[in-house]
LUMKOLPA-417582 format. One record per residue (C-alpha): y, x, z. Coordinates in steps of 0.001 Angstrom, whole numbers, padded with zeros to 6 digits, always signed. Layout:
BEGIN
YXZ...
//
This chain:
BEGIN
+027304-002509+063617+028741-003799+060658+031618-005466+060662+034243-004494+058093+033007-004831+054202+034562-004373+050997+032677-006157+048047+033692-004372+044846+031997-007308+042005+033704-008720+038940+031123-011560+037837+033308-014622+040384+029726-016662+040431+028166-013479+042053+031165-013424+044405+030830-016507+045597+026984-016123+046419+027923-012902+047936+030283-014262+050466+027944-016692+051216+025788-013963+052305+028393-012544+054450+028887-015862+056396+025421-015647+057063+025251-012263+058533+028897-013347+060828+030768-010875+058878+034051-013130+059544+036641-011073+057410+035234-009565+054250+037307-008322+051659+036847-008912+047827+037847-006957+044727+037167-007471+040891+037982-003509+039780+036611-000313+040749+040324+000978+040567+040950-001901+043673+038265-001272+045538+039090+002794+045645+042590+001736+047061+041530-000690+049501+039446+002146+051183+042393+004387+051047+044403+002120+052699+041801+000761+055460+041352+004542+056539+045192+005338+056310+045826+002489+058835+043071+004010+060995+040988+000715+060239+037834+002118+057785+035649-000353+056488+031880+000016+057415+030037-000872+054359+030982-001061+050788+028587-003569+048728+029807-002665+044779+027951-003165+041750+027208-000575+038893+028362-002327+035570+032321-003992+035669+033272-005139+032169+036550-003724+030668+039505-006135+030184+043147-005454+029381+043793-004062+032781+042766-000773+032266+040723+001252+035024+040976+004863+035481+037236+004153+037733+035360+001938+035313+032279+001493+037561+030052+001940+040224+028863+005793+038881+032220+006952+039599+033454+004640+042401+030744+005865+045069+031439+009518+044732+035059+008923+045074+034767+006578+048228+032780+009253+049727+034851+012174+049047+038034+009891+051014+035533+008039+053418+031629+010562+053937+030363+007981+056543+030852+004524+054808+027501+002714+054424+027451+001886+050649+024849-000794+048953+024214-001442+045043+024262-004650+044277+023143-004618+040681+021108-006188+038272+020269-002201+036825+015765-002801+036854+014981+000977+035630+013575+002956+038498+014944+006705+037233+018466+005108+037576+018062+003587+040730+015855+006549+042636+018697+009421+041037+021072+006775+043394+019583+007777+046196+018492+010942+045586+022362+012165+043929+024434+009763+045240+023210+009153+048636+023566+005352+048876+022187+003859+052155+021035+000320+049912+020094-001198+046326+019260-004966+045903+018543-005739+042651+019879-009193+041553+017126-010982+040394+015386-014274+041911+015893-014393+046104+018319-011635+045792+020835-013443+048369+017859-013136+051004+017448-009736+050132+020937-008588+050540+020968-010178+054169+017987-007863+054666+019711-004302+053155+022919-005480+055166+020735-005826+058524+018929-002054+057760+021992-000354+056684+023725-001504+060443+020634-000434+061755+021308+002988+060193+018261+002725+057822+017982+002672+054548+016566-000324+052108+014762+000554+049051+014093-002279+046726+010456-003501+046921+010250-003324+042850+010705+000557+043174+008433+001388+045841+005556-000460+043741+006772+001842+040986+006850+004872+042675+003431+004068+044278+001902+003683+040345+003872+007033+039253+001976+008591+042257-001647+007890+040913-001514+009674+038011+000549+013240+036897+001698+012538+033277+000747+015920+031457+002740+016923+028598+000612+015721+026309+000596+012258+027891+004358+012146+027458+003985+013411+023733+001890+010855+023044+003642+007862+024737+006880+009080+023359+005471+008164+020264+004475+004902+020833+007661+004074+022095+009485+005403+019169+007541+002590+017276+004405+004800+015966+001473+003144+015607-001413+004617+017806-003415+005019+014601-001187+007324+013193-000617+009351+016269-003764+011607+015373-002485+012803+012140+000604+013885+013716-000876+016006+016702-003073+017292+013961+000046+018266+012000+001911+019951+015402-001314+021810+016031-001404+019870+019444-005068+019416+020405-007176+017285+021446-006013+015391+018296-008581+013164+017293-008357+009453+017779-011293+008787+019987-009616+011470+022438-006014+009700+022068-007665+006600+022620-009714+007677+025636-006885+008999+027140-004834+006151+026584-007247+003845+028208-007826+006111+031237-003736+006125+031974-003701+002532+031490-006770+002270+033545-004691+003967+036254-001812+002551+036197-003150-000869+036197-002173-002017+032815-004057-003548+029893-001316-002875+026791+000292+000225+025812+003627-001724+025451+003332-001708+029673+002487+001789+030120+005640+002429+027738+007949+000088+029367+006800+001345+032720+007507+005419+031870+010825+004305+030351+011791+002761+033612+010232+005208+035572+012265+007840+033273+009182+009811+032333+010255+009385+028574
//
């Protein structure tokens, strides 16, 4: 169960919805902290008394100021609570969107929990809170949906060529005549368009721009 938390966050409006969350869940003493550098000691200290706090709720992004942090975010903070603390529960609270970033979290990092802060986010951290004392983890709904369109289709090489382009700003026009030029093949613009249209097809989207913005967050380009 849950009962000691440390809330690493440096935005105070954030804070303050955050603590609401906490007197939701009946968490009746947690602790607060605007810098990384804080929140590191606090854990030493907890575990030095021989009173470890249970879950650690710290965003990814803090914004520098003249007090000077030797741990300047979330990246760095969660490997060195772990190293001090293995078993503390740890949740993202962030407003990071990109799907690469936040699956290489759980993959690398091992965190337990990511809410993204977006629109009902205060209902969703209730939620990770409640599955993380449960010993499960939450994954945020947005990146399961992702995951689930990655899944339908297996981006080939040239499919990443191609859409790499396109996101550098290349017109899909002009695409052909640089395949053509890198002796990559099918190059002809019926075949790039075909192609184009079948991922998209796929993936459920109707605009390249999507299918872009959706292997950039994916981290496929």
């Amino acid at each position: 169960m849950i009962k000691k938390v440390l809330i690493a966050e440096d935005h105070e409006s954030t804070n303050i919805s955050v603590q609401k969350t906490m007197e939701e869940l009946s968490i009746a003493d947690p602790h607060y902290v605007y810098y990384c550098d804080d929140a590191f000691a606090k854990v030493q200290m907890a575990i030095q008394k021989g009173q470890p706090y249970d879950l650690l709720i710290t965003d990814l992004s803090f914004e520098e100021d003249a007090n000077v942090q030797k741990i300047t975010g979330g990246l760095t903070l969660i490997p060195a609570v772990r190293q001090i603390q293995p078993d503390l529960k740890i949740i993202v609270f962030s407003a990071e969107h990109r799907a690469a970033t936040i699956e290489m979290l759980f993959q690398q990092l091992d965190i337990d929990g990511y809410v993204r802060k977006a629109r009902h986010d205060a209902k969703e951290l209730v939620t990770a809170v409640e599955a993380v004392s449960r010993h499960q983890r939450h994954f945020p709904r947005h990146l399961t949906q992702l995951i689930k369109q990655k899944n339908t289709h297996d981006f080939s090489e040239y499919d990443i060529m191609v859409i790499s382009r396109l996101a550098e700003g290349m017109h899909q026009k002009d695409i052909p005549a640089y395949l053509a030029e890198n002796k990559i093949r099918p190059s002809g613009l019926s075949s790039l368009e075909k192609r184009l249209a079948y991922i998209r097809e796929v993936l459920g989207f109707s605009k390249n721009e999507q299918l872009v913005a959706f292997c950039k967050d994916m981290g496929i380009i």
